[in-house]
N, C-alpha and C positions, 0 to 999 in steps of 0.2 A: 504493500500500500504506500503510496505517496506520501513522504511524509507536508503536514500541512504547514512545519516550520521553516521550511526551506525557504529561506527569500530569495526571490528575483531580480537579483540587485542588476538597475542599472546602468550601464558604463558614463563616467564623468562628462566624458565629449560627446555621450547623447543628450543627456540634459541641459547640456551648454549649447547646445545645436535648439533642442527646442525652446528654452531660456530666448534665444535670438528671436525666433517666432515671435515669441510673447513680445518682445521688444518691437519687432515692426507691429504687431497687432495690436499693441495700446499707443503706440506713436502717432497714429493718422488718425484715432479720435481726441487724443492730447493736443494734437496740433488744429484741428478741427475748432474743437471747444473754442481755443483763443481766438483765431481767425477769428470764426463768427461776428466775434464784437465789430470788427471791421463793418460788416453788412449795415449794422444800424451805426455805429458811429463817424464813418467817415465815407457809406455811401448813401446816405440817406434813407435808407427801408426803413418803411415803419414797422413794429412792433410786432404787427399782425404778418406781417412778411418772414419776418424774424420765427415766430412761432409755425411758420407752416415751413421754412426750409426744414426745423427740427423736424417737424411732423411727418410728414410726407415722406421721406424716405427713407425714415428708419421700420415706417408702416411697412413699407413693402420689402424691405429687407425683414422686415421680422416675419413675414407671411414665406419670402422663399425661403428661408433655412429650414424648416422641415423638411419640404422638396429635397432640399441640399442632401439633407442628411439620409433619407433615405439613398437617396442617388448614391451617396457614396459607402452606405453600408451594404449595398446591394451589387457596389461594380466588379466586374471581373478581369481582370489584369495581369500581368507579369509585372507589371507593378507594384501588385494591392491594390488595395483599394482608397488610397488617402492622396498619393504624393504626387498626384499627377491633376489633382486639382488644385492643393497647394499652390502649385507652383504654375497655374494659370491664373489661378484667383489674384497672385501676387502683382503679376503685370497688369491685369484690367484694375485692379485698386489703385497701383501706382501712378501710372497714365493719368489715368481719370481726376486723381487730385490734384494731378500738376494740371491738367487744363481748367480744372472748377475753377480756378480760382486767379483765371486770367480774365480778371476782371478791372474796368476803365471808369471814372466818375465823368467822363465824359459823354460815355450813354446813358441814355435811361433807364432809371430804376425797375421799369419792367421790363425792361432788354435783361438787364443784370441779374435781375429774379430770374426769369425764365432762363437764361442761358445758367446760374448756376443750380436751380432744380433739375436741369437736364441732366448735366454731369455730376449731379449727387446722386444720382436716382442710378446712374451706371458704377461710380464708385461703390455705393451700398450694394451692389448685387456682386460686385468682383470681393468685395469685404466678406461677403456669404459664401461665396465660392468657394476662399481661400481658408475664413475661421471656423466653418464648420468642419471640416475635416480634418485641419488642425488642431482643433480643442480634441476630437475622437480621438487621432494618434496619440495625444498624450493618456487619456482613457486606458488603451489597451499598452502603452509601454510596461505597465510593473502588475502583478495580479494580489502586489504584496500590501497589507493595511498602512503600515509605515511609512514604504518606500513609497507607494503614491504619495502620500506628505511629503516626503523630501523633494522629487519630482516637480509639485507643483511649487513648492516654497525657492526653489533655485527658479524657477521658468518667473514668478513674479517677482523675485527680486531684479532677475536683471528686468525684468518689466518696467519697474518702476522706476528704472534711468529717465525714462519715457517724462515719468512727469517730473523728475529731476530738470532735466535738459528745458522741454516744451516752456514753461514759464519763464525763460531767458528771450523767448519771441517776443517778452513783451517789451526788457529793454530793447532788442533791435527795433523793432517797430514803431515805438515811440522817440528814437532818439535820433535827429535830424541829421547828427553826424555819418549815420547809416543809410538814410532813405528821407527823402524829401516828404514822407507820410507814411500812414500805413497802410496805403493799400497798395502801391509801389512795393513794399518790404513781402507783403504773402505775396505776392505775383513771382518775386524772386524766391521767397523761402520757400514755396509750395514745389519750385523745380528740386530745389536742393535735397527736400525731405523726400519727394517722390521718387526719387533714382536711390538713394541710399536705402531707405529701408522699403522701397520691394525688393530691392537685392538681398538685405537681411530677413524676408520673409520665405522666399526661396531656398535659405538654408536648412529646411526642419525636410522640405521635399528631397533635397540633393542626397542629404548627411543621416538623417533617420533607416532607420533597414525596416524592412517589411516584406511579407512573404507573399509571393503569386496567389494568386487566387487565379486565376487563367479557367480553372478545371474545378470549381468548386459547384456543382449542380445544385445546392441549396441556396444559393443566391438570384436574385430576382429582379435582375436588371430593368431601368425603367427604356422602353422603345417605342417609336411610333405604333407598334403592334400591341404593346403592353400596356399603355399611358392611362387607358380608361381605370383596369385592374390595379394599377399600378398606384393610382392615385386615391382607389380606394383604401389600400394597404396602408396607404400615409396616413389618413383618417383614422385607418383602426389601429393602428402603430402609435399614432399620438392618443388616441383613446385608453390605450394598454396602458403607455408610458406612464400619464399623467393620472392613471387609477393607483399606481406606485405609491402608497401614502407617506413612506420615505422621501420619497421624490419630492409629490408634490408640496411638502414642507418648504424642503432645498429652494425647490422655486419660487412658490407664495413670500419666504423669506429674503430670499434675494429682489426680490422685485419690489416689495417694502425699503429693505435698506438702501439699495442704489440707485434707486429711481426719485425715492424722496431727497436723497443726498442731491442727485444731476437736476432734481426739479429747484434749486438753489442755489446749485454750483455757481452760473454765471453770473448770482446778485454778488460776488465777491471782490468783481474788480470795479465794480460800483459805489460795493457800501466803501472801501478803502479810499475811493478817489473823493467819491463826497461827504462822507462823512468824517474822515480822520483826514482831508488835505481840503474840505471847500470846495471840491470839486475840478481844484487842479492837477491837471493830468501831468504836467513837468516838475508840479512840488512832491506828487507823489513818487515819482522817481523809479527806485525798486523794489517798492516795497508789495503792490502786487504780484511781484516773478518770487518774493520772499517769502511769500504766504505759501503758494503753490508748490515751490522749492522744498522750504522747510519741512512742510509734511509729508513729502516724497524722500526727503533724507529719512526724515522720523520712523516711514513706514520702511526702509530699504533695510536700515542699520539698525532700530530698536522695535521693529513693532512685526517684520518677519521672522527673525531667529526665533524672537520670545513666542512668537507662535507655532513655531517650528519642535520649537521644545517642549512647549505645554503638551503638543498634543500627544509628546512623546510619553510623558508624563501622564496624562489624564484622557480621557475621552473625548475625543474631537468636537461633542456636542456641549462640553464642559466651556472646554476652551472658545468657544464661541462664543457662548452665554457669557462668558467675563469679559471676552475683547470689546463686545458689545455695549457690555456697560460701562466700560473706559470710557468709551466714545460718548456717549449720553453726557458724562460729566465735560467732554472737552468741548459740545455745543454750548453748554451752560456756561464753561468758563469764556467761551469768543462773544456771549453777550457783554458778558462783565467788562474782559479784556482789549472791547473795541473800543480805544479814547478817544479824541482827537487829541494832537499833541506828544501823543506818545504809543506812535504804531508798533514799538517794537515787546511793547507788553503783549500781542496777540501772538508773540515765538511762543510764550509759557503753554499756552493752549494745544498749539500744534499737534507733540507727543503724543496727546489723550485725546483727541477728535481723530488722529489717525490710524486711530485701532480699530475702528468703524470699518472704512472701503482697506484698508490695510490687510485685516483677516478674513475679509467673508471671502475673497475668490481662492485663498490657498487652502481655504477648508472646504468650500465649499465642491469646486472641481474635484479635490479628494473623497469625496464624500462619495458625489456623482461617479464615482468610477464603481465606489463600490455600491451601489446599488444596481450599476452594470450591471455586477455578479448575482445578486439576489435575480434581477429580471432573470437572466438566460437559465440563473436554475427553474423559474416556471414555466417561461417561455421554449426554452431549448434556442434559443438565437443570440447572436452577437450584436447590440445593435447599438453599440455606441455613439453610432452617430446622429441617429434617433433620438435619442436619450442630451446631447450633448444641445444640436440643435433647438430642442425643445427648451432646454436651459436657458440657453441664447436667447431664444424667441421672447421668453417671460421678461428677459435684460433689455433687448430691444425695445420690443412691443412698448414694457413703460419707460423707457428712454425718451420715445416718441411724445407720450404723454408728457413725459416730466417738459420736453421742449415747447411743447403744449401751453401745461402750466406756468412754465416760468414767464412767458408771455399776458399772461391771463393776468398774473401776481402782478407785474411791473404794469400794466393797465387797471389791475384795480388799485394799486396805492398811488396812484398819477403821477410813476415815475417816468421822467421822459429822457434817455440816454442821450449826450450830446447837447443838453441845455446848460448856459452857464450858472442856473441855480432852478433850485425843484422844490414844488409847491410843499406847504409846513406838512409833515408827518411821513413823506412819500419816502425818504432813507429810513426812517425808524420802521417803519411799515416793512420793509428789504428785509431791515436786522432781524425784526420778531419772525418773520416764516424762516429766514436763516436759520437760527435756532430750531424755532418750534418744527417745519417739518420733518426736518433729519431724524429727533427727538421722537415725533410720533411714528415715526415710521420705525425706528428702531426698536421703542417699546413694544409695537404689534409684533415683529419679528421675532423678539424675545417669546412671545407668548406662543406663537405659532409653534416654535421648535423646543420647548420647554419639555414635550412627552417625545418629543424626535426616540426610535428605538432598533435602529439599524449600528448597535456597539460594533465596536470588536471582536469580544466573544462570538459573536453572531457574523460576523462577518467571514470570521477562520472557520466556525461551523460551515458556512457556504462554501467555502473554498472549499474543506473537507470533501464536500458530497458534490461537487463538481469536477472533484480529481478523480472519486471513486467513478463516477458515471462516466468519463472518458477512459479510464483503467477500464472497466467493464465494453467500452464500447472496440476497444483496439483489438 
């Protein structure tokens, strides 16, 4: 009998290869987020503009990732089934964002809307191409409870250079000795970032190993002849998936935390300029690329080891439930710690707001692998990327919303982005949902995953009865 202790350790330079993935895969919505401000501050879209570029395309990216996933748990290849979408997805994402965002204050605002709806609408579908099958390969690299922790904790650290790096656009952008403005600066930065990291998103397709599937008869390729059939199996594939009461925790819970967190994100470089500089964008200098910075240091160097370790330590749903409550107390302290006159009291905060988005995707992706294994002991299937997409989709989907909302928010406290002063309450109004909905979303999240019951124990149980059932089947 197999024993169920054996780990499946895997090799350094594969982790650092998918590690690189992770890195172009959080870079082009890190760089995204910032850009945007551009849209409304220096080409004129209103608000409402603003809220449907969010909208609209992460709609329809979060509607193909299913498709994705099945497509790619289902292809038959000397490939496999993963690395050859990778490493298409990578090109149509990169392209696509160097032209989005070849955009001119010389045309009109509905030239400019429409022309960068178009090419976000083709970026978010090359973004689908490429994450959904990359998230999966990480899935099936390790079948060990640990070493998926370790896997996904190195793949998000170097992730998180991402947002290390990305908040430095904002001194280039604002700073004339760079660029005469910033829409001139993403016209330039958008080429630079889009040749660099599709090239580093290509590396997890080149340098990953994966086995032929060429000959595997239980796979269910989607074809012109299949598409009807094929498309019902995604239907009941997400139906199975999401009846997973493990799962759909994972999800409900992720979609609370980082969706309330992103429905916020963007009032930051706001409440900093107008509320702790007046509204001046050259007094405030660095200190929004220091916000952004700092809690990508925080989460890189203190807030992933320590959840690296915890989990080693304790049960992964442990560890959640506490990093989560960090985070609660570091919303509470950026109410407190936003002065005017004294920005750099919001560093204290940092550390403990960035336990929030810091832990949830290095547990959570951990987690999702192992509920892989719970599925295919019911199912009999592999369906990682079913499983993986559908993750996505829930990140997505209120991604979309939260771009939604943060629109909604900044129209109902009448803040208006680009005015040299904003009507009485309209920054305080920013600050309080800042806080409060990160706050409430976290709390729901807590409550959701509090009876979560997919341990370890129960996991090496599955492993067990899934070595025996392939022992039995050889």
């Amino acid at each position: 009998m197999p024993d169920q202790n054996i780990i499946n350790k895997v090799p350094f330079g594969q982790k650092i290869a998918f590690g690189l993935g992770m890195l172009a895969n959080q870079m082009f919505p890190a760089a995204l987020g910032i850009f945007m401000v551009v849209l409304v501050e220096n080409l004129g879209m209103p608000s409402w503009m603003w809220g449907i570029l969010f909208f609209v395309p992460r709609i329809v990216d979060a509607f193909f990732d299913p498709i994705m996933g099945f497509i790619s748990d289902n292809t038959k290849s000397v490939w496999g089934r993963r690395r050859q979408y990778v490493f298409i997805g990578s090109i149509i994402m990169g392209i696509a964002f160097m032209i989005m965002w070849q955009l001119y204050r010389e045309d009109s605002v509905m030239y400019n809307f429409v022309f960068f709806l178009t090419f976000s609408l083709i970026f978010h579908i090359g973004l689908s191409i490429f994450s959904v099958p990359y998230v999966a390969m990480g899935y099936e690299m390790s079948d060990d409870f640990h070493e998926r922790t370790s896997i996904m904790a190195i793949s998000q650290w170097i992730g998180q250079f991402a947002w290390v790096i990305a908040p430095w656009f904002w001194v280039i952008m604002y700073d004339t000795t760079w660029f005469p403005n910033a829409d001139t600066a993403t016209r330039t930065l958008a080429i630079w970032i889009g040749t660099i990291f599709m090239l580093l998103a290509m590396v997890p397709a080149i340098f990953i190993k994966s086995k032929s599937t060429q000959f595997e008869d239980a796979l269910q390729p989607l074809t012109s002849k299949t598409i009807g059939g094929s498309l019902k199996q995604i239907l009941i594939s997400f139906k199975e998936a999401f009846a997973n009461k493990p799962f759909k925790k994972l999800c409900i819970a992720t979609f609370l935390i980082y969706n309330a967190f992103n429905t916020v994100a963007g009032f930051t470089f706001f409440i900093i300029v107008y509320y702790l500089f007046n509204g001046d964008t050259a007094a405030a200098g660095i200190w929004p690329t220091l916000f952004g910075c700092g809690g990508a240091l925080a989460t890189t160097f203190i807030v992933i080891p320590i959840v690296a370790w915890m989990s080693k330590k304790m049960e992964k749903k442990t560890t959640f439930l506490i990093c989560q409550g960090i985070s609660i107390i570091g919303y509470i302290l950026l109410w407190f710690l936003f002065i005017p006159g004294k920005p750099y009291l919001f560093l204290i905060a940092l550390p403990f707001f960035s336990f929030g988005i810091g832990s949830l995707f290095t547990l959570m992706m951990s987690m999702t692998a192992d509920v892989c294994d719970m599925d295919e002991l019911e199912s009999g299937k592999r369906r990682e990327g079913v499983f993986g997409a559908i993750y996505w989709w829930m990140v997505k989907f209120g991604f979309a919303i939260a771009g939604l909302l943060t629109g909604v928010i900044m129209s109902a406290v009448a803040f208006k982005a680009g005015a040299s002063t904003q009507p009485e309450g309209a920054v305080n109004g920013l600050r309080l949902f800042f806080s409060g909905v990160p706050i409430l979303g976290t709390l729901t999240a807590l409550w959701v995953m509090w009876n979560y019951d997919l341990t370890e124990e129960k996991a090496k149980e599955i492993k067990q009865k899934l070595n025996d059932r392939k022992l039995n089947n050889s």
